[in-house]
C-alpha positions as CSV (number, residue, x, y, z in Angstrom):
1,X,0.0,0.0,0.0
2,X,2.9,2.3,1.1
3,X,4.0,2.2,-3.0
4,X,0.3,2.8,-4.0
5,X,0.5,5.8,-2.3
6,X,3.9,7.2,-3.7
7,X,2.5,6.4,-7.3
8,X,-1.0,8.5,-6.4
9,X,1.2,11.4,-4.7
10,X,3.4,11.1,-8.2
11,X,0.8,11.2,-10.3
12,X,-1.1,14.2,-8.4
13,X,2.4,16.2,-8.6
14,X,2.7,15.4,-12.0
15,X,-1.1,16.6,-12.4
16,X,-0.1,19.8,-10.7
17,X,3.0,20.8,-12.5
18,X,1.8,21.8,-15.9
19,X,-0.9,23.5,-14.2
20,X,1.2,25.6,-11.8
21,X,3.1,26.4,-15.3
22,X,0.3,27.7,-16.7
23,X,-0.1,30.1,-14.4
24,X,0.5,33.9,-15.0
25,X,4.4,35.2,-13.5
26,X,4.4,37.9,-11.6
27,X,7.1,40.5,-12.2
28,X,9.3,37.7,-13.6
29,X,11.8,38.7,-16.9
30,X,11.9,36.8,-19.6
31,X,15.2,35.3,-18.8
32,X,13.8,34.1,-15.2
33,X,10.5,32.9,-17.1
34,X,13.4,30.5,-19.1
35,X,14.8,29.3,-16.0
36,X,11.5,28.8,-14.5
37,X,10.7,26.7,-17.4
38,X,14.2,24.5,-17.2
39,X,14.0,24.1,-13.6
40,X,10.0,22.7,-13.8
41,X,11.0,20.7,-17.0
42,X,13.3,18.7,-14.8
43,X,11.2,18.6,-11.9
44,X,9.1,16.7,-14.4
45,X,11.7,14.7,-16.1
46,X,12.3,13.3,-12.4
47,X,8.7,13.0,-11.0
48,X,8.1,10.5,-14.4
49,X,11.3,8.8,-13.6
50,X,10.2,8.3,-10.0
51,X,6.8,7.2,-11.8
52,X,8.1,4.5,-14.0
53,X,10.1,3.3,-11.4
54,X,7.5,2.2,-8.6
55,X,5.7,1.1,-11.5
56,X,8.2,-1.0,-12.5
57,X,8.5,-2.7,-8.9
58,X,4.8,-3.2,-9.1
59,X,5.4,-5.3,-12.5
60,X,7.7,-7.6,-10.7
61,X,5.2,-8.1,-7.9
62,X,2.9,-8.8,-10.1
63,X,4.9,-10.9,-12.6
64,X,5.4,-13.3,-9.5
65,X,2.3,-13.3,-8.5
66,X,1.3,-14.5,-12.1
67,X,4.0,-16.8,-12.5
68,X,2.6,-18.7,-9.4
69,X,-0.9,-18.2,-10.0
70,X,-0.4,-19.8,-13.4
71,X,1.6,-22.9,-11.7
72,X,-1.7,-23.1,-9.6
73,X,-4.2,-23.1,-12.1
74,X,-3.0,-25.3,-14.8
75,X,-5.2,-28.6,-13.3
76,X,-8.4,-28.1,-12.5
77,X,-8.0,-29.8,-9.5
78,X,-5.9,-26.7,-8.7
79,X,-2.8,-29.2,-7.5
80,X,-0.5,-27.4,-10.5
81,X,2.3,-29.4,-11.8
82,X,1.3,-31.8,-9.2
83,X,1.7,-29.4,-6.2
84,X,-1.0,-29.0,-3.5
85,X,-0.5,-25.8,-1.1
86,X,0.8,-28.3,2.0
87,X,3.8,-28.9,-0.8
88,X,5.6,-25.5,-0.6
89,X,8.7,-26.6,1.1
90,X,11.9,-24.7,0.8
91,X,13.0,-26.5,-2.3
92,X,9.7,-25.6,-4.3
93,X,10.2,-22.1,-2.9
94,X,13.8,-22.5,-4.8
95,X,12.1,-24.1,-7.9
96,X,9.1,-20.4,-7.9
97,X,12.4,-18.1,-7.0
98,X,14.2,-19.7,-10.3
99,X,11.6,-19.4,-12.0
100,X,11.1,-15.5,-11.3
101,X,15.1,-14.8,-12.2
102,X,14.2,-16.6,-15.3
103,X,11.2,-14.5,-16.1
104,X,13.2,-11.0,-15.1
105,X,15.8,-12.0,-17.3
106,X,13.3,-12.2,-20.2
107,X,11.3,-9.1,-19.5
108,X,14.8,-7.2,-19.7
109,X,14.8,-8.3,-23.3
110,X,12.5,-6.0,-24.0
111,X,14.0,-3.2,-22.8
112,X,13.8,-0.2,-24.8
113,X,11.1,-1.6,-27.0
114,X,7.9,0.7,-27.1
115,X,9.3,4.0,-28.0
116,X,8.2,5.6,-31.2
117,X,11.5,6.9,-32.2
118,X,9.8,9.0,-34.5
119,X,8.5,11.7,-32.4
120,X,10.2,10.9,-28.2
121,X,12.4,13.6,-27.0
122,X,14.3,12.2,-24.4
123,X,15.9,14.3,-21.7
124,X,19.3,13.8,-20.1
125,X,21.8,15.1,-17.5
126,X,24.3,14.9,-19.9
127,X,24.4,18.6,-22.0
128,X,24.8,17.9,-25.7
129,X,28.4,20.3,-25.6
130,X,29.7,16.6,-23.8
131,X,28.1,14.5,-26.3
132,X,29.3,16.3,-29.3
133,X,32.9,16.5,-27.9
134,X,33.1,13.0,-26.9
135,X,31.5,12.2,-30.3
136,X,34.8,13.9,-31.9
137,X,36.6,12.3,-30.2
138,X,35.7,9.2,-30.8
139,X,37.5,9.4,-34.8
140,X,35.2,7.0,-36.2
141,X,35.8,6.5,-40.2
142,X,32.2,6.9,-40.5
143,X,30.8,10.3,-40.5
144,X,29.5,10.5,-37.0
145,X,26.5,13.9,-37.5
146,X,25.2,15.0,-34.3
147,X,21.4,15.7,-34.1
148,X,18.2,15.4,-32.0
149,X,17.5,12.2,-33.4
150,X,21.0,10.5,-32.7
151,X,20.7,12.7,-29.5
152,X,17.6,10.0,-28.8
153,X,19.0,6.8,-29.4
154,X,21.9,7.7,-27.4
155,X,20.3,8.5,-24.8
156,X,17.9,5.4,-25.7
157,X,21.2,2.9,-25.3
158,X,23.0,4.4,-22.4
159,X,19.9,5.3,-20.0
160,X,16.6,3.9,-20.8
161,X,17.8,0.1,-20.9
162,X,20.7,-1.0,-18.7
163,X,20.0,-4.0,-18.2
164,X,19.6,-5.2,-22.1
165,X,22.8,-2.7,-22.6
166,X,24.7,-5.0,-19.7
167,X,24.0,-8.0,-21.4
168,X,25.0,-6.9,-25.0
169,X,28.6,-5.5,-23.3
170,X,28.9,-8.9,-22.1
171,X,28.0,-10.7,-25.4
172,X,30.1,-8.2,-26.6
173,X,33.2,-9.4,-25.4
174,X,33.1,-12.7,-26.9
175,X,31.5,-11.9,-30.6
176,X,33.4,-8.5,-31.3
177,X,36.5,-9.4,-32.0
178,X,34.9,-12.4,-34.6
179,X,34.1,-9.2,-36.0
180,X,37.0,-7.5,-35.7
181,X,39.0,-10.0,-37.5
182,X,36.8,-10.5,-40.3
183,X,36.2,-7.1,-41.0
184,X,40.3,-6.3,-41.0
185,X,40.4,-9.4,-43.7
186,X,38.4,-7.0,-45.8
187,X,39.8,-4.3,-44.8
188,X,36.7,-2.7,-43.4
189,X,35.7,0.3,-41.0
190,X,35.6,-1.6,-38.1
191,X,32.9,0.2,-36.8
192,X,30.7,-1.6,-38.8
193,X,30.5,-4.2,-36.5
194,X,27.6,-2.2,-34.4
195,X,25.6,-3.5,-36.8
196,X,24.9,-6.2,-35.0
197,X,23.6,-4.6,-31.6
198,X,20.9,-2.9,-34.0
199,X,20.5,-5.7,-35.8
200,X,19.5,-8.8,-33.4
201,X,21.2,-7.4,-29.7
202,X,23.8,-9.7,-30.0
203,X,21.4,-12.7,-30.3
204,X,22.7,-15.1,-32.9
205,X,19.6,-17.1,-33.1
206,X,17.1,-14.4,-33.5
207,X,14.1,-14.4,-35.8
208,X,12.1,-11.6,-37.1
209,X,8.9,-11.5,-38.1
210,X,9.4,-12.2,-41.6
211,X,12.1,-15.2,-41.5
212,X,15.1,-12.9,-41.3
213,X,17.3,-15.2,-39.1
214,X,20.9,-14.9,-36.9
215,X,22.6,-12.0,-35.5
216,X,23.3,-10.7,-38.7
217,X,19.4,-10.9,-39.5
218,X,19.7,-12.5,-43.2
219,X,16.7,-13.7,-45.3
220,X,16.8,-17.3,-46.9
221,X,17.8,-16.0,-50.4
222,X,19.9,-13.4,-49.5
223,X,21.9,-16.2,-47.3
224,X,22.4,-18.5,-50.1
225,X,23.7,-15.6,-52.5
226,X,26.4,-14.7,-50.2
227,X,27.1,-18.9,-49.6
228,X,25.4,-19.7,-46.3
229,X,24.1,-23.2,-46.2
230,X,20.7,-23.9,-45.0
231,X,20.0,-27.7,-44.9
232,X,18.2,-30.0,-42.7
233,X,20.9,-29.9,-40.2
234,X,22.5,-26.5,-40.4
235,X,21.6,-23.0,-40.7
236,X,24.8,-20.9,-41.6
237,X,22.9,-17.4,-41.0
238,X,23.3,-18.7,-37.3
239,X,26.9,-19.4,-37.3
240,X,28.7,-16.3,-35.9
241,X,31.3,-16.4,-37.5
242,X,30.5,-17.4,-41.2
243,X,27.2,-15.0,-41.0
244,X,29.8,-12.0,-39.9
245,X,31.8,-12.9,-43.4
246,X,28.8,-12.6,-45.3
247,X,27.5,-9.6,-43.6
248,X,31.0,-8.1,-44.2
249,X,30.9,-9.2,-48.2
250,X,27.2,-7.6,-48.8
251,X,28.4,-3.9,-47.3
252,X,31.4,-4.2,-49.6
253,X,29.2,-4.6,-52.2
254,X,27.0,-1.9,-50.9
255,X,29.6,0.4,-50.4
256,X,30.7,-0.4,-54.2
257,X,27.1,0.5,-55.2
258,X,26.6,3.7,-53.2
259,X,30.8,5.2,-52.3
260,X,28.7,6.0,-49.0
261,X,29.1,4.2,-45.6
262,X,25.7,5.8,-44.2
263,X,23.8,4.7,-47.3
264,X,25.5,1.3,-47.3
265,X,24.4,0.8,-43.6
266,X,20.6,1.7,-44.5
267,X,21.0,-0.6,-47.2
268,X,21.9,-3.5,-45.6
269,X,18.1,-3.2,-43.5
270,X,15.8,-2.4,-46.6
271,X,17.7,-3.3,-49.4
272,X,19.8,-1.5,-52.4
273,X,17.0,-0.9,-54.4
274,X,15.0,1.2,-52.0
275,X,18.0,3.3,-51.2
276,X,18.6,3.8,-55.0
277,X,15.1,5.0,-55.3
278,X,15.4,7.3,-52.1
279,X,18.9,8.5,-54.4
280,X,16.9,9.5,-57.5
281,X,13.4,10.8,-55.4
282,X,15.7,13.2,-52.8
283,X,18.5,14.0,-55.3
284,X,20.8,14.0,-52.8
285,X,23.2,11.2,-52.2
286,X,23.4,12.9,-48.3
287,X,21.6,10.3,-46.3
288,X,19.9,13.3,-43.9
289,X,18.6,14.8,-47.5
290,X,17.0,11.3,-48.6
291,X,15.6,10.5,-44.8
292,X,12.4,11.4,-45.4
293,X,12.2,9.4,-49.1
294,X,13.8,6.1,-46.9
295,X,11.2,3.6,-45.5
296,X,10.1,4.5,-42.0
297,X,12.0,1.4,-40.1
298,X,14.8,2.5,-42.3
299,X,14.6,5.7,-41.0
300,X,16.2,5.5,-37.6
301,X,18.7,2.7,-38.8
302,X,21.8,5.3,-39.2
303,X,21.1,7.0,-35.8
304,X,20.4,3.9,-34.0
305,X,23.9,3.2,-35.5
306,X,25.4,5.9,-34.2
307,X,23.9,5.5,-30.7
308,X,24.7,1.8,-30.0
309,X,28.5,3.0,-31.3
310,X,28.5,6.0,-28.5
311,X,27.2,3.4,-25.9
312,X,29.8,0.9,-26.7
313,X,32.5,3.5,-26.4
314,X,31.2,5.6,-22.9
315,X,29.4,3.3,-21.1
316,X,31.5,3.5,-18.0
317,X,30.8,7.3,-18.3
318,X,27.2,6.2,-17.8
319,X,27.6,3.8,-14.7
320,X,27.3,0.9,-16.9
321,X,29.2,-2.5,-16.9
322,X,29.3,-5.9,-19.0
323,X,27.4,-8.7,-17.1
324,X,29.2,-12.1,-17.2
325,X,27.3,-14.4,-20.0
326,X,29.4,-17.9,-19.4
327,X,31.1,-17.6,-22.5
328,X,34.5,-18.9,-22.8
329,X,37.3,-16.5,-23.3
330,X,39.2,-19.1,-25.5
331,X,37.3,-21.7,-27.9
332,X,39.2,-23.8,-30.4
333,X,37.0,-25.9,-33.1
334,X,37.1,-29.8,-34.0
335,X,36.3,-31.3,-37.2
336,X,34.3,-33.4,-36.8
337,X,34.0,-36.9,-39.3
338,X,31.1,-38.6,-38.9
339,X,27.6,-37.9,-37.0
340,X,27.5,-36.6,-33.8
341,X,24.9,-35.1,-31.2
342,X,25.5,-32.9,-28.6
343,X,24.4,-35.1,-26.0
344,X,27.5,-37.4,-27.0
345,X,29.7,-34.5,-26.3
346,X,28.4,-33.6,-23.1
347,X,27.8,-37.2,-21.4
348,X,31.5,-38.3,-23.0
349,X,33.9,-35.2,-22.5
350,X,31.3,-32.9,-20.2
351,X,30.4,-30.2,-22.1
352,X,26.9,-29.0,-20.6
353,X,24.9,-29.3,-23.4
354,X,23.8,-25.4,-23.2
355,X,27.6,-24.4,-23.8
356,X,27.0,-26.2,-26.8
357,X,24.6,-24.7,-28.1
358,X,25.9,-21.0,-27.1
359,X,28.8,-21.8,-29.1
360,X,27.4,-23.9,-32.1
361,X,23.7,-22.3,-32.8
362,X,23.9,-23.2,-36.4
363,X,23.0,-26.7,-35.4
364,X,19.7,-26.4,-35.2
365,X,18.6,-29.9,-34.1
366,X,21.9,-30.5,-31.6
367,X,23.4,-32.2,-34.1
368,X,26.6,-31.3,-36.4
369,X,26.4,-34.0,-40.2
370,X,29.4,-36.2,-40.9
371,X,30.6,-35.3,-43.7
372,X,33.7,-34.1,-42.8
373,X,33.3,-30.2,-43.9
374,X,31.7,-29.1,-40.2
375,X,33.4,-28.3,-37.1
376,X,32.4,-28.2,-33.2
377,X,33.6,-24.8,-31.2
378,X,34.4,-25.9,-27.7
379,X,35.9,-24.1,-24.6
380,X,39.4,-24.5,-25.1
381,X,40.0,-26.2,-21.8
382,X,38.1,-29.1,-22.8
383,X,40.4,-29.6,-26.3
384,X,42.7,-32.7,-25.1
385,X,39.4,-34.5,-23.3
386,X,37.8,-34.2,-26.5
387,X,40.9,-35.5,-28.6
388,X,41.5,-38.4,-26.3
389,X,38.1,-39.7,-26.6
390,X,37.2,-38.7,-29.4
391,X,36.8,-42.4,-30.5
392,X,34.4,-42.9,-27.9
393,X,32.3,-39.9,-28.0
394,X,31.1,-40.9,-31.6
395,X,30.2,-44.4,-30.5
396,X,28.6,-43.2,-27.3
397,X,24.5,-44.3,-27.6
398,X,24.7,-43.6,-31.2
399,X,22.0,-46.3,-31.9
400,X,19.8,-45.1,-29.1
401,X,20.3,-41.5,-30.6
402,X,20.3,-41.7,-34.3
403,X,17.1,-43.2,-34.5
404,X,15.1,-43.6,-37.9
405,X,12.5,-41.4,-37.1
406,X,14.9,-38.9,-35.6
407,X,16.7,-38.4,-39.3
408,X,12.9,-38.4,-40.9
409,X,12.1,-35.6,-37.8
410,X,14.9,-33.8,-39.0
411,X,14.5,-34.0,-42.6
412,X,10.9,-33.2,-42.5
413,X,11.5,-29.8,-40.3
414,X,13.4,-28.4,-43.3
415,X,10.6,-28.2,-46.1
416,X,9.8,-25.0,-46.1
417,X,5.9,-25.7,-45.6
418,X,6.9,-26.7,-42.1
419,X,9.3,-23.4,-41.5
420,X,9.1,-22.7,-37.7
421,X,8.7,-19.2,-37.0
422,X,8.8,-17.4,-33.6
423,X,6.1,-14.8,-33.1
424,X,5.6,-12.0,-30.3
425,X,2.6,-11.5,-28.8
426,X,1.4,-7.7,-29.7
427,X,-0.9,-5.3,-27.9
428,X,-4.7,-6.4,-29.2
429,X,-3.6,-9.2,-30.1
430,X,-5.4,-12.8,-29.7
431,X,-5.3,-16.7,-30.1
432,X,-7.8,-16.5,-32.9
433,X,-6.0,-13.7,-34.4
434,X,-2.9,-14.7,-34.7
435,X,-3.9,-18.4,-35.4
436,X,-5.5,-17.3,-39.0
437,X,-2.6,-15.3,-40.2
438,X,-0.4,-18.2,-39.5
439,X,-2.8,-20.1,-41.5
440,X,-3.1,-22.8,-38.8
441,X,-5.8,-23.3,-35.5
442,X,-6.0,-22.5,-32.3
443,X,-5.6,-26.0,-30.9
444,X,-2.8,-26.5,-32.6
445,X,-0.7,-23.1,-31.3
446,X,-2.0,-24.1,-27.5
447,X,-0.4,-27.8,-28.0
448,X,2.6,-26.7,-29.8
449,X,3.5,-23.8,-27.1
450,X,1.4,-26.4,-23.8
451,X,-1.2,-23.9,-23.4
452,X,-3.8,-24.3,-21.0
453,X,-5.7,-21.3,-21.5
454,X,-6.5,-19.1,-24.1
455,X,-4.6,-16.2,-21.8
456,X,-1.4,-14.5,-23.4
457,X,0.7,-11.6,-22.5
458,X,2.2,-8.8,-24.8
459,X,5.6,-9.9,-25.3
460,X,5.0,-13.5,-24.8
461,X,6.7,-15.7,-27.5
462,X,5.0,-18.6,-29.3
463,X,6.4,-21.1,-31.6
464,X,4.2,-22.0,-34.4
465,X,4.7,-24.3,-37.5
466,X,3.4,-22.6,-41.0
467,X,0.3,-24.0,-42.2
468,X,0.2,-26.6,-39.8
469,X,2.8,-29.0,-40.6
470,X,4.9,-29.3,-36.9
471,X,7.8,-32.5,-36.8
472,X,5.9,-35.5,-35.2
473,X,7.5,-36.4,-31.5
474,X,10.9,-38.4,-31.9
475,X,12.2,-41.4,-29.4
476,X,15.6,-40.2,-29.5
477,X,17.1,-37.7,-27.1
478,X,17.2,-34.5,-29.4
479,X,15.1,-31.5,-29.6
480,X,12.9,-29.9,-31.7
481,X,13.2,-26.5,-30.2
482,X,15.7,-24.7,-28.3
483,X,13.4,-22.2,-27.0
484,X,12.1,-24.2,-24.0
485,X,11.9,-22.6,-20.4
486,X,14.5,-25.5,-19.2
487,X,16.9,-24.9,-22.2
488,X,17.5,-28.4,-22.7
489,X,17.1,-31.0,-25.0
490,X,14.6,-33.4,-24.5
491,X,11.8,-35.1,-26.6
492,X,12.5,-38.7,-25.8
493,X,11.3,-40.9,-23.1
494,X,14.4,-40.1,-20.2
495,X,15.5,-36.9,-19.1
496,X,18.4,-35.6,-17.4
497,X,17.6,-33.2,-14.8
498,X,19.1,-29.5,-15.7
499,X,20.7,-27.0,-12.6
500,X,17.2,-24.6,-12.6
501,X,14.9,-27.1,-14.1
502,X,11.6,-27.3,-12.6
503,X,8.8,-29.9,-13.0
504,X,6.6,-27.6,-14.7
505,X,9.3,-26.8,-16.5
506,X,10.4,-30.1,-17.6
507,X,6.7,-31.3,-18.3
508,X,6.1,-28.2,-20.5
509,X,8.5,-29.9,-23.0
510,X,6.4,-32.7,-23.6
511,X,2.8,-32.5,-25.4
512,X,0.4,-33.7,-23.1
513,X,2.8,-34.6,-20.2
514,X,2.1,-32.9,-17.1
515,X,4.4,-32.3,-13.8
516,X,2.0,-34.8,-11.8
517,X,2.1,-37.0,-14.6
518,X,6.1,-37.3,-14.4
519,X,6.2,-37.4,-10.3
520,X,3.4,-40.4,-10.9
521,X,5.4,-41.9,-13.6
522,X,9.0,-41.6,-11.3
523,X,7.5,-43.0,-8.3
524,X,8.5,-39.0,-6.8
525,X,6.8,-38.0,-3.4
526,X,7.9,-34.5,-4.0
527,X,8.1,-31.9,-6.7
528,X,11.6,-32.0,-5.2
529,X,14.6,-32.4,-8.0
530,X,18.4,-32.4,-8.6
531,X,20.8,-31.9,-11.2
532,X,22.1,-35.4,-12.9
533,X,18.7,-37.0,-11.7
534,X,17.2,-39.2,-14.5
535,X,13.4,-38.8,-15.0
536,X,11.4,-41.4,-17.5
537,X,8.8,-39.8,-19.7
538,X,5.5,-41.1,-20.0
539,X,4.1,-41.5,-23.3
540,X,1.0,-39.5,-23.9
């Protein structure tokens, strides 16, 4: 209550202050009018700070509360995921705290989203004579302008999303210098590789919307022009390092076409044709003379360029630091000869499976081919284990893994009917909605994603399969998706119990399987689990 009454006494002195503004001054110059004005603008500026911020702690108390709520409600029995309310001993607490760190770390994803860039003017501390100087000195290769537009998205990286901005310096200090290296092989601006921030936040398996995939954001044909393979198995565009070299090819091209870094870079997100025809509608080849003739999204590309580039550089001005991701500082990469799964790896040389994955997303079923041409990326301290058994680790339950149907899984997820796409949940939007555009129904969107209501939340992500066609359930060990609340790969009938998995989490990977059904199944009293534990599966 004490916060409800903060947020009212906010709101009412927010209220207040444009009406006090409004009033008439009395024997006041123009020059103290001025002042008056600057000094009330702030007091604004930190009354809506103050504003978001208790609102902001209300969200978390609220997200928990949901969280929990719908642990409790998914049986109608109300004993969720096999818990009744006797059942909340210290280790389930451990299980509802996880799974709150888990949901935090996702709603700071969306940091910074919601702003219409277009028309916010966003205030800062900082005075524009520091940001200008410290742009100067900064002696990028690329003409650096400095406007109220550039002023926004710097102000937009460094202040209004520090948690997302952590993250990316921490990503940063693992992918960069990939970038670095292949960008100096063609002898590139290396500035250039801010592209990527704007592009996917560092996220090398991200999808948009429309199919563009990897941190580099390429679309299928565009891959394959600039030699990424897309196959059954492998999705290049996801490979950090061979997406980077195709990134860096297309803006040499671009820079070919236009002699123009700033025209290359809007390029590279709406395509050469569309800046051409901004060229000859403008007649200007000054990218602030052709803004306006640019597609809107294109629009704020160049500044949000800029802005990501002035982050990177002053973030310790701005109290920021990289958070720690887990990535290795030192990888090396294995060719590897015949067919091999992740899960080989980790049980053989022990490689968690997720490390895997962080490093190798262009496997998108856990599984690099054998034909000799593909290499692993491991942590570097894990090399000789590796080499020493690397006899075994391709034997290792290669029968139980490689299973026929696995292969016809995997083969059958490629067609392009049965694309899986990614879709965020938008304001308005609903199952029905969303399930028509897709071309598919509602049951099937609540089954693929283990729906148990028609609820969603803006933001929420769902996986759906176009026009219907989702990979049938395979009895090996691999998985279909890496998007799953445990991270872990699992579609078979035994799992091996994750550090943070849940049994919610844990039955949400299996259609039809629920947390009570798995306790039942594994003879378990409690809800109570532990990392290494082996779990059987029922088949539903």
């Amino acid at each position: 209550m004490k916060k409800f009454r903060y947020i009212i006494l906010a709101a009412f002195l927010l209220a207040c202050i444009p009406a006090a503004a409004q009033k008439p001054a009395q024997k006041m110059t123009r020059r103290q009018l001025i002042k008056e004005n600057i000094r009330m603008a702030k007091q604004l500026d930190s009354l809506r700070l103050l504003l978001e911020d208790y609102q902001e702690q209300l969200q978390a108390e609220d997200s928990l509360r949901t969280e929990i709520i719908d642990l409790y409600s998914e049986n109608e029995d109300k004993e969720a995921a096999g818990l009744s309310p006797e059942e909340y001993t210290p280790e389930v607490t451990d299980s509802l705290l996880n799974l709150w760190y888990v949901h935090r770390r996702s709603n700071a994803i969306h940091e910074g989203e919601g702003f219409n860039m277009d028309s916010v003017h966003f205030t800062s501390n900082v005075p524009d004579s520091v940001f200008i100087r410290r742009m100067e000195e900064m002696h990028s290769y690329i003409t650096l302008p400095y406007n109220e537009k550039i002023r926004n998205y710097i102000i937009l990286y460094t202040e209004k999303m520090p948690t997302k901005m952590q993250h990316m310096l921490g990503l940063s200090q693992y992918y960069m210098p990939i970038f670095e290296e292949t960008l100096s092989r063609y002898n590139m601006p290396q500035e250039l590789k801010y592209m990527a921030i704007i592009e996917s936040a560092l996220n090398p398996t991200a999808v948009s919307r429309v199919g563009a995939t990897g941190m580099w954001q390429f679309m299928y044909n565009t891959a394959r022009s600039y030699g990424l393979e897309i196959n059954s198995y492998v999705d290049e565009r996801m490979d950090p390092v061979k997406s980077a070299d195709a990134a860096a090819r297309y803006m040499k091209d671009a820079y070919k076409v236009f002699g123009d870094w700033n025209l290359a870079i809007s390029s590279y997100n709406c395509g050469l044709g569309n800046v051409s025809k901004a060229i000859r509608r403008s007649g200007s080849r000054n990218f602030w003379d052709l803004y306006e003739y640019l597609p809107r999204e294109t629009r704020g590309y160049v500044p949000a360029f800029v802005g990501a580039m002035y982050a990177f550089t002053y973030y310790k001005e701005h109290g920021l630091s990289p958070t720690p991701v887990g990535l290795p500082a030192h990888t090396d990469t294995i060719l590897v000869r015949k067919m091999l799964h992740f899960q080989q790896v980790s049980e053989v040389v022990g490689i968690p499976v997720e490390t895997l994955r962080e490093l190798n997303p262009q496997y998108v079923h856990d599984i690099v081919p054998g034909d000799g041409k593909y290499v692993l990326r491991i942590p570097y301290n894990y090399t000789a284990a590796f080499v020493d058994r690397e006899d075994s680790v391709y034997t290792h339950r290669a029968k139980e893994i490689f299973t026929p149907t696995l292969v016809q899984n995997v083969q059958e997820s490629a067609k392009p009917e049965n694309q899986r796409i990614v879709y965020k949940v938008k304001s308005g939007d609903y199952l029905g909605r969303i399930a028509a555009r897709h071309h598919v129904t509602v049951n099937q969107i609540k089954k693929w994603n283990h729906l148990r209501s028609n609820n969603l939340r803006v933001g929420q992500k769902l996986i759906i399969y176009r026009n219907g066609h989702a990979p049938a359930p395979a009895n090996g060990t691999t998985s279909q998706t890496k998007s799953t609340p445990a991270a872990t790969a699992a579609t078979g009938s035994t799992y091996t119990v994750k550090s943070g998995d849940t049994l919610y989490d844990i039955a949400k990977l299996y259609p039809g399987v629920s947390a009570k059904d798995i306790m039942e199944h594994n003879g378990l009293k409690t809800t109570a689990i532990r990392p290494g534990m082996k779990l059987k599966i029922p088949v539903r």
